[in-house]
MDAnalysis code that builds the backbone (N, CA, C; Angstrom):
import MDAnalysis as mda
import numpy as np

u = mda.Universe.empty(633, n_residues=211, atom_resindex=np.repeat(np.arange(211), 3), trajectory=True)
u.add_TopologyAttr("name", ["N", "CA", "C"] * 211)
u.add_TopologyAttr("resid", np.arange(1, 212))
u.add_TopologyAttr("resname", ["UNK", "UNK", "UNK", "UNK", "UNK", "UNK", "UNK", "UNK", "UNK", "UNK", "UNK", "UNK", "UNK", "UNK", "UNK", "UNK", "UNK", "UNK", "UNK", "UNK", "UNK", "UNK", "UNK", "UNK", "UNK", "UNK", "UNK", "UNK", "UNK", "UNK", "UNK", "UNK", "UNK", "UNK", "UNK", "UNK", "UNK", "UNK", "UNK", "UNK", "UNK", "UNK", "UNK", "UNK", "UNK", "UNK", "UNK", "UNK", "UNK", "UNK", "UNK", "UNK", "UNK", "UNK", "UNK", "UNK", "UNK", "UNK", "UNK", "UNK", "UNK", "UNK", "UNK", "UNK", "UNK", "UNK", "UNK", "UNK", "UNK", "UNK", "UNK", "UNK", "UNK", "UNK", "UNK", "UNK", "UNK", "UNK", "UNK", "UNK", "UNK", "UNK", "UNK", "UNK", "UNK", "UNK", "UNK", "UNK", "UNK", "UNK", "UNK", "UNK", "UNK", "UNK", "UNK", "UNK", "UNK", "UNK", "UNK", "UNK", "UNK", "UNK", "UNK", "UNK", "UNK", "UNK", "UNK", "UNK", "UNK", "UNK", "UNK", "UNK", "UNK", "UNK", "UNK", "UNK", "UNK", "UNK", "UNK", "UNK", "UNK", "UNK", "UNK", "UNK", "UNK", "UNK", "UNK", "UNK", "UNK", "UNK", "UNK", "UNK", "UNK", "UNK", "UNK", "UNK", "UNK", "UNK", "UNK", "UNK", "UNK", "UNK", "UNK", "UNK", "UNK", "UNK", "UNK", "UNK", "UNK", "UNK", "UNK", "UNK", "UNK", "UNK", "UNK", "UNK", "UNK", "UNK", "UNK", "UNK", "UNK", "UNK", "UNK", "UNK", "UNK", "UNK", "UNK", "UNK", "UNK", "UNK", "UNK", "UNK", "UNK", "UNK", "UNK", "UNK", "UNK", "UNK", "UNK", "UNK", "UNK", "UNK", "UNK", "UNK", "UNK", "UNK", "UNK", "UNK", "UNK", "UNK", "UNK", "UNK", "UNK", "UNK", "UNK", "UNK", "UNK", "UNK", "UNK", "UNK", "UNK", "UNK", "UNK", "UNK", "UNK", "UNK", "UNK", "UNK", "UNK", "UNK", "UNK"])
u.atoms.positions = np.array([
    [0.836, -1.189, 0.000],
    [0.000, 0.000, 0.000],
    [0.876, 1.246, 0.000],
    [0.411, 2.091, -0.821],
    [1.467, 3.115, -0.811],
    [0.341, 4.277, 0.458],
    [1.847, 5.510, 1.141],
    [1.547, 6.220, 1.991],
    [-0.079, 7.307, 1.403],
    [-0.212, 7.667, 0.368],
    [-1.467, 7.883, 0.378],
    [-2.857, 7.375, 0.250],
    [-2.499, 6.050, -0.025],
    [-3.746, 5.273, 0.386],
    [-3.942, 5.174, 1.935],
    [-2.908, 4.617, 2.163],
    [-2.826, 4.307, 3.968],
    [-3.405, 5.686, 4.737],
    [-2.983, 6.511, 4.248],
    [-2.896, 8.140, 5.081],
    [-4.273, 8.243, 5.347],
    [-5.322, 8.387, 5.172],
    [-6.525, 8.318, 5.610],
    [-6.292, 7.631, 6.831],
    [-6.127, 6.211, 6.793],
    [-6.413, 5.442, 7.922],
    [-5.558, 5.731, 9.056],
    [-4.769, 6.460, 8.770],
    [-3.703, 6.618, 9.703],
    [-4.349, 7.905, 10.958],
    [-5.104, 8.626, 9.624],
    [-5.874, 9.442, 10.697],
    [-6.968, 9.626, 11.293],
    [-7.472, 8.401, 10.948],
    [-8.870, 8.436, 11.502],
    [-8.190, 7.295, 12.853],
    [-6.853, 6.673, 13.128],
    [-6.251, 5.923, 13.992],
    [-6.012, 7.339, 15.210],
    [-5.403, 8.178, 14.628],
    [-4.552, 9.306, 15.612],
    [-5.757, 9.754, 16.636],
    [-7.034, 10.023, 15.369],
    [-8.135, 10.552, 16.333],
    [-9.118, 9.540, 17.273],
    [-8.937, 8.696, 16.571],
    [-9.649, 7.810, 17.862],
    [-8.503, 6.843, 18.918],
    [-7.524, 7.410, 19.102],
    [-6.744, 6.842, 20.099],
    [-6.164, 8.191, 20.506],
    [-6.508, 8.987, 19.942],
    [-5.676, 10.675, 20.479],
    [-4.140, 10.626, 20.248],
    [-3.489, 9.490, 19.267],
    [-1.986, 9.696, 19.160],
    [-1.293, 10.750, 18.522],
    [-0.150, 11.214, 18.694],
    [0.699, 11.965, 18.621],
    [1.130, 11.863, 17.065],
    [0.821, 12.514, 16.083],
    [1.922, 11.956, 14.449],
    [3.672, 13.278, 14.441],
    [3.144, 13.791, 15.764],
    [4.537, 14.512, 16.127],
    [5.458, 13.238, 16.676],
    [4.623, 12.799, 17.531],
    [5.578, 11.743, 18.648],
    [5.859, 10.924, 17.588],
    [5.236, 9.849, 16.281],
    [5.124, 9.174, 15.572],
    [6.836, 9.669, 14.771],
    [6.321, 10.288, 14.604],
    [7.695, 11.178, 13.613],
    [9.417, 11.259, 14.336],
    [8.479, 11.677, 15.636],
    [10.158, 11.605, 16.523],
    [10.879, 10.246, 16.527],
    [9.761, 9.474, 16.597],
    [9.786, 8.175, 17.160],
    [10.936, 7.339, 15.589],
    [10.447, 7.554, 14.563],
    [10.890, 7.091, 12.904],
    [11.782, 7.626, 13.388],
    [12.499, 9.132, 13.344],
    [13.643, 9.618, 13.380],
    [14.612, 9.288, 14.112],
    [14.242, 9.268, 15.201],
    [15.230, 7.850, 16.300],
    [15.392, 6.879, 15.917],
    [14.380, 6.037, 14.903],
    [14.911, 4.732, 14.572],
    [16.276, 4.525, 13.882],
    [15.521, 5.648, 12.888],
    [16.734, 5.909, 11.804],
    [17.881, 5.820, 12.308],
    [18.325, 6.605, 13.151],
    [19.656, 7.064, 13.641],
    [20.232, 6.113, 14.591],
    [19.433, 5.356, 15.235],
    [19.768, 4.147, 15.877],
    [20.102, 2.459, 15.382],
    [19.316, 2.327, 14.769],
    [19.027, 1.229, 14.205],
    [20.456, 0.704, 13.603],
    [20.408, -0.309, 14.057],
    [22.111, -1.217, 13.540],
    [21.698, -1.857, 12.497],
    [22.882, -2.846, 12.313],
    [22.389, -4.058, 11.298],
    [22.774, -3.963, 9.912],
    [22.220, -4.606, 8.944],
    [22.345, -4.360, 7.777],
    [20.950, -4.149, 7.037],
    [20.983, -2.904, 6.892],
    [19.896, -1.976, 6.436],
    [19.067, -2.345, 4.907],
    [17.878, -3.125, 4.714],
    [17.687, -3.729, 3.005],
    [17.061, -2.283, 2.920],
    [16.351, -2.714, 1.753],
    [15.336, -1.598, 0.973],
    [14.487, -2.672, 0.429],
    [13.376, -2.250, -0.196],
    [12.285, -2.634, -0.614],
    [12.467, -4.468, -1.719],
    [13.506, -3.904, -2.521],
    [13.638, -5.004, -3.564],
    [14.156, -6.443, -2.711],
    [14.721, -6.114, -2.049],
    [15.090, -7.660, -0.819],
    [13.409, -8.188, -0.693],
    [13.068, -7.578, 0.017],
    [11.538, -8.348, 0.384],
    [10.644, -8.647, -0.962],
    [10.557, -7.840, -2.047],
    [10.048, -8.240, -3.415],
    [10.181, -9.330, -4.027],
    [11.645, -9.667, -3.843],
    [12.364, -10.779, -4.371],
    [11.791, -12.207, -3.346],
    [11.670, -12.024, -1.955],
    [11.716, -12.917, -1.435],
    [10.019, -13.143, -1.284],
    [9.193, -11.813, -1.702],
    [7.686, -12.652, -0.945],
    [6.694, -12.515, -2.756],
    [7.577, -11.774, -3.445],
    [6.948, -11.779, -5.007],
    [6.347, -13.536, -5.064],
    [4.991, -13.623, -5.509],
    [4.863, -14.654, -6.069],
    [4.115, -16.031, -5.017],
    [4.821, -16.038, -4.058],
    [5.411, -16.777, -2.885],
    [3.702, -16.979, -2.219],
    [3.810, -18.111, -1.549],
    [2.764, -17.760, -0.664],
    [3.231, -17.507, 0.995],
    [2.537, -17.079, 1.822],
    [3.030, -16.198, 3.129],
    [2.121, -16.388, 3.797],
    [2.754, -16.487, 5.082],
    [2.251, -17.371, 6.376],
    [2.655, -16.395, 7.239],
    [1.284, -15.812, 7.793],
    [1.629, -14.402, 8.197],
    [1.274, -14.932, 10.273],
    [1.892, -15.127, 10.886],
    [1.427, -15.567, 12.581],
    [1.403, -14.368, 13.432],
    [-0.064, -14.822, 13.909],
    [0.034, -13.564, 14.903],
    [-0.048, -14.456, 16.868],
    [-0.041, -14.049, 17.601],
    [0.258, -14.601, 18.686],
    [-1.113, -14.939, 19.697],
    [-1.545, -15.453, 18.559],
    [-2.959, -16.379, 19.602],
    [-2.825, -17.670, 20.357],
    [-3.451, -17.897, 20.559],
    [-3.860, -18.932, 22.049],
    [-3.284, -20.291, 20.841],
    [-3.848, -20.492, 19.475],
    [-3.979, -21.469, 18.480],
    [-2.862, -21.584, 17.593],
    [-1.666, -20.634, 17.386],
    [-1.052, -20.807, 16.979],
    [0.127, -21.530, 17.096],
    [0.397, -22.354, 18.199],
    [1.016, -23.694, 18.398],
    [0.404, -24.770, 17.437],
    [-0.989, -24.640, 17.382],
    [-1.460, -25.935, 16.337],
    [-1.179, -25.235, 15.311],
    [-1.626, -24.279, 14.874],
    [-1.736, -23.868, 13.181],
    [-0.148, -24.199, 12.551],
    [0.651, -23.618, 13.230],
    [2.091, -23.401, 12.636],
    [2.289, -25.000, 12.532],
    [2.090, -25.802, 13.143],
    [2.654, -27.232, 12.451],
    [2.770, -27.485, 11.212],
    [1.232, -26.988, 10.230],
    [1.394, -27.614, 9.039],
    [1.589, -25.920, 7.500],
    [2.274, -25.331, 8.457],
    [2.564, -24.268, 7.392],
    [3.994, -24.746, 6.537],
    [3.195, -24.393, 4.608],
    [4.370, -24.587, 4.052],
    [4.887, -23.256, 3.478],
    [5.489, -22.510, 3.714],
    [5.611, -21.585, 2.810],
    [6.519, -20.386, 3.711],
    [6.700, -19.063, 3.108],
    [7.523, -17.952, 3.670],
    [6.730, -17.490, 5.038],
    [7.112, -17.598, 6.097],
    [6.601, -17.360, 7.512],
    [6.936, -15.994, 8.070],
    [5.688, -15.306, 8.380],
    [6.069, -13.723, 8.694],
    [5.555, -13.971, 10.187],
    [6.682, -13.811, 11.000],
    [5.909, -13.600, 12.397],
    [5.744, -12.651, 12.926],
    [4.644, -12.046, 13.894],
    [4.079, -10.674, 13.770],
    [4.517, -10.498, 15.806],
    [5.954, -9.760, 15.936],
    [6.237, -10.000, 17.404],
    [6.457, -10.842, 18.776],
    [5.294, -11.221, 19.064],
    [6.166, -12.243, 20.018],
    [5.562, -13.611, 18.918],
    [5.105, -14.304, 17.892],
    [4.847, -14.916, 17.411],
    [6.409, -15.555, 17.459],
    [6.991, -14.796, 16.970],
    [8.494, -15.165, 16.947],
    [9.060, -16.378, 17.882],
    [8.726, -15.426, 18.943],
    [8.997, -17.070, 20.416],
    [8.368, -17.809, 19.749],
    [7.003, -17.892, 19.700],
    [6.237, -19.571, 19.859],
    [7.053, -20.379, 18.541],
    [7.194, -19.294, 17.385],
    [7.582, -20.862, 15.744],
    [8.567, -20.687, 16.414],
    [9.494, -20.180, 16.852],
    [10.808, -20.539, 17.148],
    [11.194, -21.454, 18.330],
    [10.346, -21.713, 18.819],
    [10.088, -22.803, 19.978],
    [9.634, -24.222, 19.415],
    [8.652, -23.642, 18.306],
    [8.193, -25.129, 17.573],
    [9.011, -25.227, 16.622],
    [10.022, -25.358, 16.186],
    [11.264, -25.351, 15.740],
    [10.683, -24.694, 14.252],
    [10.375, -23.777, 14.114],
    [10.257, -22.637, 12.495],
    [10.528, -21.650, 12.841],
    [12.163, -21.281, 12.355],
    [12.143, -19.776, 12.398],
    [11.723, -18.980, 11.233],
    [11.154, -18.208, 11.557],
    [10.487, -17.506, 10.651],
    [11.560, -16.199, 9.692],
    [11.126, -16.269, 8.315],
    [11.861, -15.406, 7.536],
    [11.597, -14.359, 7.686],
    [10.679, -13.526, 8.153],
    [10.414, -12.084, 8.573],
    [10.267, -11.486, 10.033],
    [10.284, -10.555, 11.017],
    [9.583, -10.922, 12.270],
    [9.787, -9.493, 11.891],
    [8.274, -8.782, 12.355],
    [7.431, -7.675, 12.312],
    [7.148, -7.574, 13.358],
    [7.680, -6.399, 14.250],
    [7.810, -5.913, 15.715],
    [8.166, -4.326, 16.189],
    [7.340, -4.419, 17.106],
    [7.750, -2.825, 17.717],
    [7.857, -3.049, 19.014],
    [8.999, -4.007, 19.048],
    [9.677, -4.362, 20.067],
    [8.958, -4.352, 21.344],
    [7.740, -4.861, 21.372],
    [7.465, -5.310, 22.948],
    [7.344, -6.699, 23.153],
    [7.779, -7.517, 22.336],
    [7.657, -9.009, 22.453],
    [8.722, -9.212, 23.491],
    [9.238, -10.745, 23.064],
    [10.788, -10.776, 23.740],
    [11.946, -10.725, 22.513],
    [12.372, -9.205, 22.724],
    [13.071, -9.091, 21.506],
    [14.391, -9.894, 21.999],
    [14.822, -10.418, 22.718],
    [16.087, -11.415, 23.301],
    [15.967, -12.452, 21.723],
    [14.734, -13.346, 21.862],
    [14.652, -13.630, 20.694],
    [14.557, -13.360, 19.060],
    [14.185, -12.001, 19.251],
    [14.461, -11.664, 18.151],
    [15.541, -11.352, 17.346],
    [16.253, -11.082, 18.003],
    [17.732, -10.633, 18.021],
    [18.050, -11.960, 17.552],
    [17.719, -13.122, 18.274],
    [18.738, -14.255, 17.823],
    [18.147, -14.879, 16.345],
    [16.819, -14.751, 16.034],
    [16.088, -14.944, 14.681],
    [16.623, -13.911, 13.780],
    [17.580, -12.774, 13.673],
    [17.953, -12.167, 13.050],
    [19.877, -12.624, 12.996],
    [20.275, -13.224, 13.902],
    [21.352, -13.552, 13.724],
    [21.582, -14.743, 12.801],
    [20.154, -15.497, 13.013],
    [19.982, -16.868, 12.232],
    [19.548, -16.447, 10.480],
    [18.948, -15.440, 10.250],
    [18.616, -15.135, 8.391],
    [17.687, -14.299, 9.273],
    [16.820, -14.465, 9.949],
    [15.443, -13.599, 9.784],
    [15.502, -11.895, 9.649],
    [14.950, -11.676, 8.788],
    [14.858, -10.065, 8.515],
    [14.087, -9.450, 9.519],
    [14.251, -8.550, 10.261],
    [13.626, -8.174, 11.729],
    [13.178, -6.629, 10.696],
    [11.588, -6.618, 10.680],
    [11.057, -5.074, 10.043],
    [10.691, -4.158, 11.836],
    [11.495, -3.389, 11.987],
    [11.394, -2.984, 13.345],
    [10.280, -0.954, 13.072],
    [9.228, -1.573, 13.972],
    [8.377, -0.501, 13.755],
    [8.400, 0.844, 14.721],
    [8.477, 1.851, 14.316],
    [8.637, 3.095, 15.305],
    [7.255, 3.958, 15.317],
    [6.805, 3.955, 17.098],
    [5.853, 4.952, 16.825],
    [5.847, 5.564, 18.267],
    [5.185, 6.938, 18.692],
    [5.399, 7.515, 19.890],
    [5.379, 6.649, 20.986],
    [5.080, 5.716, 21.231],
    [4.942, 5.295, 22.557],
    [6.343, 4.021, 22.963],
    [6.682, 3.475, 21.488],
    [7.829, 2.797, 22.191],
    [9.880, 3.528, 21.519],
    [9.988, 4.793, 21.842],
    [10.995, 5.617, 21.940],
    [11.767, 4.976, 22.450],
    [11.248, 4.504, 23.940],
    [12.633, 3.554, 25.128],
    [13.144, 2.473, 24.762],
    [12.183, 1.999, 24.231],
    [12.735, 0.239, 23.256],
    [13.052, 0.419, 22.395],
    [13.267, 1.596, 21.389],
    [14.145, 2.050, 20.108],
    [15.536, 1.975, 20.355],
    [15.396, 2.947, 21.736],
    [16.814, 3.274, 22.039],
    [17.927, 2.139, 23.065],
    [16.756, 1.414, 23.435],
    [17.382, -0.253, 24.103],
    [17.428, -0.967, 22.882],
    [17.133, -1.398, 21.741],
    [17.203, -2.812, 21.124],
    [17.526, -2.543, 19.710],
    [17.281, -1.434, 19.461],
    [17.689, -0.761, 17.534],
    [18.955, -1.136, 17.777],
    [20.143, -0.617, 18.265],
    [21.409, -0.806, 18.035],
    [21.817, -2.272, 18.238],
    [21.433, -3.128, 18.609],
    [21.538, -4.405, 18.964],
    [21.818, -5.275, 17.978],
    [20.670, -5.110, 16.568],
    [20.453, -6.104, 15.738],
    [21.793, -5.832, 15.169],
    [22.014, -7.358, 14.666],
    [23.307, -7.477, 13.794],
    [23.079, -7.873, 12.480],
    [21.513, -8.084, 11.886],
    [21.551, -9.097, 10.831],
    [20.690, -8.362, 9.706],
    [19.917, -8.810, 8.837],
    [19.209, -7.795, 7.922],
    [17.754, -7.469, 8.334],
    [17.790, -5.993, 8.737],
    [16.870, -5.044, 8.900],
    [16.155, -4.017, 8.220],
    [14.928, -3.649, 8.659],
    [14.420, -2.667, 7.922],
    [13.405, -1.947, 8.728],
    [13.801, -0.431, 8.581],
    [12.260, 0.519, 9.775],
    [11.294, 1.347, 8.834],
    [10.514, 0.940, 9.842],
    [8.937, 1.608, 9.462],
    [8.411, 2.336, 10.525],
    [7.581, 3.663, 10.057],
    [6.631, 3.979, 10.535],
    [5.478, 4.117, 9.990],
    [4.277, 4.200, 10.701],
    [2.806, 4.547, 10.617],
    [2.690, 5.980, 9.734],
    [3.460, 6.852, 9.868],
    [3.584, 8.353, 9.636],
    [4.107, 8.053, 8.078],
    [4.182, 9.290, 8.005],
    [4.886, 9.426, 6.170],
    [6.159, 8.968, 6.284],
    [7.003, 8.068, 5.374],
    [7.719, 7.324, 4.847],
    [9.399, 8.797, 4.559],
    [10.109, 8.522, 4.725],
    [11.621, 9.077, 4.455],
    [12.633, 8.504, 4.418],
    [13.655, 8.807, 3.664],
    [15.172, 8.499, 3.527],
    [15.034, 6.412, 3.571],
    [15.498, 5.625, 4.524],
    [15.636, 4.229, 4.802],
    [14.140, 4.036, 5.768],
    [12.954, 4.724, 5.763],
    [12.014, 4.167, 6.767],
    [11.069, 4.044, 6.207],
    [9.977, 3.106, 6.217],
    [9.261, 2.634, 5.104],
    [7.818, 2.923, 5.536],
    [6.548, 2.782, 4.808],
    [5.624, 2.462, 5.526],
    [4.767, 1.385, 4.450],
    [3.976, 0.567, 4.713],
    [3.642, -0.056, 3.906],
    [2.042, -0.280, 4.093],
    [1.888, 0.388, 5.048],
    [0.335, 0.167, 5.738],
    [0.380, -0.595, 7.095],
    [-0.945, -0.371, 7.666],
    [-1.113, -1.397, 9.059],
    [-0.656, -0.855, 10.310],
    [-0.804, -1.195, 11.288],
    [-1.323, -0.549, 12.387],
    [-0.388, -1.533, 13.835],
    [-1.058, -2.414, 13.952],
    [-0.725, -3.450, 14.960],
    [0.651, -4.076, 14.000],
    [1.238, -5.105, 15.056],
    [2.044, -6.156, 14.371],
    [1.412, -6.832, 13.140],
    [0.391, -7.671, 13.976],
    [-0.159, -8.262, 12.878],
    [-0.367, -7.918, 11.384],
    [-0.945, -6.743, 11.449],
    [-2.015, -6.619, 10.096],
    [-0.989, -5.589, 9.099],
    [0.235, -5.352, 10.001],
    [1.686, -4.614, 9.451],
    [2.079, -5.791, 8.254],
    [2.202, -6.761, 9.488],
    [2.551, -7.894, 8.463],
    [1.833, -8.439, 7.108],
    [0.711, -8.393, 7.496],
    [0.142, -9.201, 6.709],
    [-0.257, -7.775, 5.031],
    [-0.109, -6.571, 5.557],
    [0.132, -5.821, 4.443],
    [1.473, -5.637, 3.959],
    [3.297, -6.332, 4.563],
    [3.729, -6.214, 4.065],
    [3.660, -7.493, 3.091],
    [2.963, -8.737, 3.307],
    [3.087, -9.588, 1.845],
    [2.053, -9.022, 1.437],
    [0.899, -8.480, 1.438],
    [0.095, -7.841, 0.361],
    [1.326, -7.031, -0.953],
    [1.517, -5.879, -0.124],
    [2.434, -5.133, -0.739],
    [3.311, -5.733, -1.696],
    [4.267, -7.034, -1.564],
    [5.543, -7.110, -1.838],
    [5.059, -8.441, -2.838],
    [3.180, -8.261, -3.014],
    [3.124, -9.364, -4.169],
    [3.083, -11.112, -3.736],
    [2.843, -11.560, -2.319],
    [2.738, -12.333, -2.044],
    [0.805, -13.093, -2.617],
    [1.692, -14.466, -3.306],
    [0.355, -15.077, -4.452],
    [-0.736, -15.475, -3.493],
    [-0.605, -15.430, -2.069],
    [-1.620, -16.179, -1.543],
    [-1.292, -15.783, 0.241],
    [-2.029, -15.531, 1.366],
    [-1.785, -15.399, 2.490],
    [-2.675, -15.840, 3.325],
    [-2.236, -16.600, 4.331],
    [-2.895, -16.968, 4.991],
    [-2.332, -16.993, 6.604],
    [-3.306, -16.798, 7.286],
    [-3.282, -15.999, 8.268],
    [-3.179, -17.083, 9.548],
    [-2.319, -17.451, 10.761],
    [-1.850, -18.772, 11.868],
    [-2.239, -17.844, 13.222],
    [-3.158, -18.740, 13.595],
    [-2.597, -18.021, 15.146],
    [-3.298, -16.874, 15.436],
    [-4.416, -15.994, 14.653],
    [-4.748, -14.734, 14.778],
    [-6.051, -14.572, 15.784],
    [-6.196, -13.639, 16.772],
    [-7.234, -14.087, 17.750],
    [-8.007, -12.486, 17.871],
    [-8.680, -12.149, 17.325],
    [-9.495, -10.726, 17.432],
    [-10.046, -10.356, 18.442],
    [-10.485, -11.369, 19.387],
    [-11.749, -11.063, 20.321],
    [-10.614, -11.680, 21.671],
    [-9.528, -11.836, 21.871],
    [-9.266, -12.059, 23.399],
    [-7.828, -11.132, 23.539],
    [-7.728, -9.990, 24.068],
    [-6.627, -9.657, 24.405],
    [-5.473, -10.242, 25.590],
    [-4.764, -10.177, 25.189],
    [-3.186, -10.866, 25.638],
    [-3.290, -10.317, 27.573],
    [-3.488, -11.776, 28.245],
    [-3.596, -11.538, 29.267],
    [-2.315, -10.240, 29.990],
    [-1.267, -10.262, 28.811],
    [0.249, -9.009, 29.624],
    [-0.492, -7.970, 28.892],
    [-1.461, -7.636, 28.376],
    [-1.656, -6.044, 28.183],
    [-2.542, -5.537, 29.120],
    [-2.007, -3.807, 29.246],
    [-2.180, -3.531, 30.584],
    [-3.622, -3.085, 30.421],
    [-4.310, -2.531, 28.852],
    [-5.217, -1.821, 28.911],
    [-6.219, -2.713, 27.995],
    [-6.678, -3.919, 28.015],
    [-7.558, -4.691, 27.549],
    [-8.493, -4.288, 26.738],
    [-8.910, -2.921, 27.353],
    [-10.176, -2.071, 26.713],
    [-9.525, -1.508, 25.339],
    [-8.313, -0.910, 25.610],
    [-7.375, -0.158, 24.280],
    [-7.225, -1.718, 23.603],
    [-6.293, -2.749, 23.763],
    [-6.153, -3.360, 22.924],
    [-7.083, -4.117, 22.331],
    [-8.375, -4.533, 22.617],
    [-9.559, -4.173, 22.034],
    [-9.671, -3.733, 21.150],
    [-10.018, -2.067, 21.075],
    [-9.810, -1.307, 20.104],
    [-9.276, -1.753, 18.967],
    [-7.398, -1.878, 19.371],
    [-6.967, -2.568, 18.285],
    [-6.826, -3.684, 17.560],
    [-7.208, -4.508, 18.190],
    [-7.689, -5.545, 17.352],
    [-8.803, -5.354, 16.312],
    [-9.764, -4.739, 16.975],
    [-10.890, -4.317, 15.511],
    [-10.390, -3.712, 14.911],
    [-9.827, -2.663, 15.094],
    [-8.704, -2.259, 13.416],
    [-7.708, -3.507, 12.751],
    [-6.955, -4.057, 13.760],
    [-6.349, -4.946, 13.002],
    [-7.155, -5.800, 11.686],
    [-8.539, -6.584, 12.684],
    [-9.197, -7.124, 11.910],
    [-10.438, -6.329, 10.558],
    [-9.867, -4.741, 10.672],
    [-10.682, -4.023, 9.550],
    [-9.998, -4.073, 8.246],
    [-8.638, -4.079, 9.178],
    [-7.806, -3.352, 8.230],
    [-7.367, -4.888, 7.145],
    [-6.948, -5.578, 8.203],
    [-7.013, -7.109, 7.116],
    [-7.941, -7.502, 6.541],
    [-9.020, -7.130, 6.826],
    [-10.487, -7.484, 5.776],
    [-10.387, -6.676, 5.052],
    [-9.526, -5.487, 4.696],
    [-9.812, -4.481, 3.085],
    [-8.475, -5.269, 2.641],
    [-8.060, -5.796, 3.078],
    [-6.836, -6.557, 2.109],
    [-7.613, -7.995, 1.442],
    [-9.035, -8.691, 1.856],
    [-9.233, -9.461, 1.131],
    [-8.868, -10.881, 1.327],
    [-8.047, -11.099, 2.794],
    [-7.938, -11.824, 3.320],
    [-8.458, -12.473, 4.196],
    [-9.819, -11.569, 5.082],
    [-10.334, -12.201, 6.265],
    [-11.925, -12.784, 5.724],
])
């Protein structure tokens, strides 16, 4: 999705959560300047999800069963990461704004996995703890308008980030492991907010044609 399609949604997000696209902005700009690793651009992921079908996991209660019988390019959407990487699949993408356990992520990026690390006002402190860390091939995004090495591709949550970056990058088929709309993650603090986001998650993946 390119930034002016997305841009609508981005602001009808700011106003019904009251977020910051100042803080959003600070937040990209820190990435930038932090962020280690080895930096791709767009044609890396083209090459790898063009065509392809994509196995996009998000971190539900079910995704221990689902991931058993996935064949194909595996995008894990944050802490998804732990669980395939526990059920022995590391996944070729991991799509995060670092509140999972990025310990693991770090090591799924030392192993091939491309870590797409997302910046937005509220996680600044985990930019500046875990951006410099990665050693392996990376790439940042924000929600906000797109500059210099920071991308945006659409999407909101982990999840539905992910699952618009194989939209985007031409992936022939997606299908979705593990995704749970209606129960928020007993570690979030505000149940009622993440709520919220889950029904965007799940809006925003239903205009992609997937849900």
């Amino acid at each position: 999705m390119e930034f002016k399609d997305w841009e609508p949604h981005y602001l009808d997000i700011l106003r019904e959560f009251g977020y910051s696209r100042e803080a959003d902005e600070r937040a990209a700009r820190i990435l930038d300047e932090t962020l280690a690793g080895d930096r791709i651009g767009p044609r890396v992921l083209g090459k790898m999800l063009g065509g392809q079908e994509v196995f996009v996991a998000g971190n539900g209660p079910s995704l221990k069963d689902e991931i058993a019988g996935h064949e194909g390019i595996l995008i894990a959407a944050d802490e998804a990461a732990s669980v395939a990487m526990q059920a022995g699949f590391g996944p070729d993408i991991v799509v995060t704004d670092l509140d999972g356990d990025v310990k693991d992520q770090i090591k799924a990026n030392v192993k091939g996995a491309i870590v797409v690390i997302h910046a937005h006002g509220d996680n600044i402190p985990a930019i500046r703890r875990w951006a410099p860390l990665f050693r392996g091939r990376v790439m940042a995004t924000t929600q906000s308008r797109p500059f210099s090495r920071v991308y945006d591709f659409g999407g909101f949550t982990d999840g539905d980030r992910a699952a618009f970056l194989a939209k985007h990058f031409g992936a022939s088929k997606i299908r979705l492991l593990g995704f749970d709309f209606e129960h928020p993650s007993p570690k979030d603090e505000n149940p009622e907010v993440k709520l919220r986001k889950l029904a965007w998650a799940k809006k925003l993946i239903s205009s992609l044609g997937i849900l």
